[in-house]
N, C-alpha and C positions, 0 to 999 in steps of 0.2 A: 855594188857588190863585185869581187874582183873575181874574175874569167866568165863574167855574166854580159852581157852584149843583149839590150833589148830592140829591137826593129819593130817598128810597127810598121802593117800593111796586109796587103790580100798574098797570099801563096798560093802556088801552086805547084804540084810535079811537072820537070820538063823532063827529067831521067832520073834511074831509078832510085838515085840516092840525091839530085841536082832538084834544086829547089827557087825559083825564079820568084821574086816578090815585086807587085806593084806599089810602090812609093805614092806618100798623097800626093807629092808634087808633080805627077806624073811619069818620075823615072822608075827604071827597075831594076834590080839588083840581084844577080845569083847566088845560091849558098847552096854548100857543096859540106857532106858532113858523112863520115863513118856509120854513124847512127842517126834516125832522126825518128819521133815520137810523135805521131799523131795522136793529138788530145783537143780536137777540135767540138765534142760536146752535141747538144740537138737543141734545135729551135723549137720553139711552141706548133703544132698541128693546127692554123687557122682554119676556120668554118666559117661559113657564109651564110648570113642571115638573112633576107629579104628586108628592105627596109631598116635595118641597123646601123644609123651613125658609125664613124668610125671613134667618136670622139667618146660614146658610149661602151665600147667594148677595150678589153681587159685579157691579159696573156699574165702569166704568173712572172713576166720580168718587166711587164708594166704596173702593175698591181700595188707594187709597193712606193709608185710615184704618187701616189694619190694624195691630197692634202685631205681632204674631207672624208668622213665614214659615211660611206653612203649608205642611202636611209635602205632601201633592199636592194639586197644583189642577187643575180641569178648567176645560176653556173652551170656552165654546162659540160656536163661529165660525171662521173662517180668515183672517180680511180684514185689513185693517189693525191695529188695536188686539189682534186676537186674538194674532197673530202676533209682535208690536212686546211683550210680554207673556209667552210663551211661553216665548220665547229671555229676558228678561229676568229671569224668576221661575228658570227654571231654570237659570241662572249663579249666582242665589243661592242653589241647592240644592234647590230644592225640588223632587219627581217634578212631571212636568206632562203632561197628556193633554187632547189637542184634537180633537173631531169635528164636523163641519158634513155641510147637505145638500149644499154646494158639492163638485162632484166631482174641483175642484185646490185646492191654497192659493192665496191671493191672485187671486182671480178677475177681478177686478177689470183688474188688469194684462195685458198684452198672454201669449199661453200660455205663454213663455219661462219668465217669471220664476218661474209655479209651476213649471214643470220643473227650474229652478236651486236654488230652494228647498227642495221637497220632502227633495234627497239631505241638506241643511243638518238638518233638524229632523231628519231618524233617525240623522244624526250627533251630534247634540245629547245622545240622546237621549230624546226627545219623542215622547211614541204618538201617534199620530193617524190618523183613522179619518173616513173621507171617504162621503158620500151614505148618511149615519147623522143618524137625529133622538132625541131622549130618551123614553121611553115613563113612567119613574119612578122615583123615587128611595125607598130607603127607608132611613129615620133609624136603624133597631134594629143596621143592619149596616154603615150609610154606602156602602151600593152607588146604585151609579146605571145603570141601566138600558135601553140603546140598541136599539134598531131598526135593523137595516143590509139594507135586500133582506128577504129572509126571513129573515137570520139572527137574535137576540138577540145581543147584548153587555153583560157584566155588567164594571163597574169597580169596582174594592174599594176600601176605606180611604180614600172623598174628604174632603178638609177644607171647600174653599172649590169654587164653580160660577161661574167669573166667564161671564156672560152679556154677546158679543161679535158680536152681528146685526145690527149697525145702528144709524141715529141717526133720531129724529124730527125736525122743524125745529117748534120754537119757533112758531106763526103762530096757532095755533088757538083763542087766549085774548086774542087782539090786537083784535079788531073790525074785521079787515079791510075788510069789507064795507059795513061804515058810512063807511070811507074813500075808497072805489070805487079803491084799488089793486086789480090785475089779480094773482091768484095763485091758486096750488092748492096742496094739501095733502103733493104728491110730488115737484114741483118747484120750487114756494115762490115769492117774489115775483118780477112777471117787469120785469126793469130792461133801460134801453140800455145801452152800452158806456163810459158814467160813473155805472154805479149808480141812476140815476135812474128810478122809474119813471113808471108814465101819469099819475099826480099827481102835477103838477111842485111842485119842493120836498118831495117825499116820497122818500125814498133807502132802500138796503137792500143789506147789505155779507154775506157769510161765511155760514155754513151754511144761512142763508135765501134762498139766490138760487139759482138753477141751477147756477153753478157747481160745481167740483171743492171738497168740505169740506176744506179743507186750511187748517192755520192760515195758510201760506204768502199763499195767494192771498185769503185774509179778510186779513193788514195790506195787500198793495198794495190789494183792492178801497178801503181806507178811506183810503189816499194820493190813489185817483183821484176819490172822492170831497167829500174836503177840495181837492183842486183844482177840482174844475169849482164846488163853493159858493163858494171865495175868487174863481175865473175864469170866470165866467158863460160868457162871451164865446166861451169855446176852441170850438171846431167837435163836433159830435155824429158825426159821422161816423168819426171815428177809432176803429179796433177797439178792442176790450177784447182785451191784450195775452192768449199763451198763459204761463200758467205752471206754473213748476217746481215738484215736491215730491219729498217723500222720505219715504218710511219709514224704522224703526230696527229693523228685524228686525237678522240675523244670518247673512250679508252687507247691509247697508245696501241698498238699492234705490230707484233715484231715475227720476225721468222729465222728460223734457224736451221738449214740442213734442205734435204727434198723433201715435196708432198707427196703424196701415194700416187698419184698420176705419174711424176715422174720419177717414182720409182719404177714404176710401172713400165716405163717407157724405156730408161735406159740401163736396167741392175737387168740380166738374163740370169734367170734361176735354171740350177740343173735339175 
């Protein structure tokens, strides 16, 4: 593609717009640019099981390497991907059991939606077992081992342990700091309402911004931010639109706008 230049390697900020990249070969190489766009994404939230193979456990970007459907899989989480996953594996047969310390599914969403939920997964099929954490696993018998309150919960016959808690955001090997972008580790770079943030010509789109991680709202953030670089000019004042996403659980669940908590939180009534 012409005036496209792809580099592969590790980056990092040496100043605020100079971008230093380690080469596989060992060398490294500067790049220096008006603007530059961080879209560097989040990792899976690993968790530590006592006694869990590694060769047993599953992240939603290893998940899909799998040859085999495994005969049960556990998951652990309720949230998005846990869910989206759940319903998915077990359409293709497989037993599936999911426990989180979340005390609904989908927590995340306004309480409706785990109430609608819930009846879905035991209709499915699907165990699952709420404000449970894992205590251990043991390979001799493939049980896994949960903690719920006081009680013990043993699960027999596991194949796979797909671990579903969350996303890291990508920032922490970036050299932020060398750049004087404004960010933290939990809600990730802090941009205007075009992406941009405190260092101008430094941008930052999808799982690294505060926004909602949704692939949805990561391609418009990269629409709005290919327009204000091509349209300098457009006004900074105009909001950063609300947008829409979806999950693909089992009825589909979508959202649109604010929930009444954060209406709550950020519309001030006179």
């Amino acid at each position: 593609m012409k005036n496209l230049t792809f580099i592969e390697g590790w980056a990092k900020f040496t100043a605020p717009r100079e971008i230093e990249v380690s080469m596989k070969d060992g060398s490294t190489r500067k790049i220096t640019g008006d603007n530059i766009v961080i879209s560097t994404g989040a990792r899976p939230r690993m968790l530590e099981i006592p006694g869990l193979p590694a060769e047993r456990t599953l992240t939603n970007e290893t998940l899909f390497d799998l040859t085999d459907l495994p005969k049960h899989l556990v998951i652990v989480g309720a949230g998005i991907i846990a869910l989206e996953m759940a319903f998915a594996f077990r359409k293709l047969g497989s037993k599936v059991t999911i426990f989180a310390l979340d005390k609904t599914p989908m927590i995340t969403y306004i309480p409706e939606v785990g109430d609608v939920i819930q009846p879905e997964i035991e209709k499915k099929g699907i165990t699952s077992y709420y404000g449970a954490t894992a205590k251990a696993f043991d390979e001799s018998t493939k049980t896994l081992t949960l903690n719920q309150g006081d009680k013990e919960i043993e699960i027999k016959d596991v194949d796979k342990v797909l671990i579903a808690v969350g996303r890291v955001k990508n920032l922490d090997s970036l050299g932020l700091d060398q750049s004087g972008v404004k960010w933290d580790a939990r809600s990730g770079v802090v941009v205007n309402s075009y992406g941009e943030s405190n260092v101008k010509g430094v941008y930052a789109i999808g799982d690294v911004t505060p926004t909602s991680a949704f692939t949805h709202s990561a391609n418009a953030q990269g629409r709005r931010v290919t327009q204000r670089i091509a349209f300098p000019y457009l006004p900074l004042s105009k909001k950063e639109p609300i947008y829409p996403n979806a999950t693909f659980s089992d009825p589909e669940v979508a959202n649109v706008g604010m929930t009444e908590k954060e209406i709550a939180k950020n519309i001030i009534r006179n």
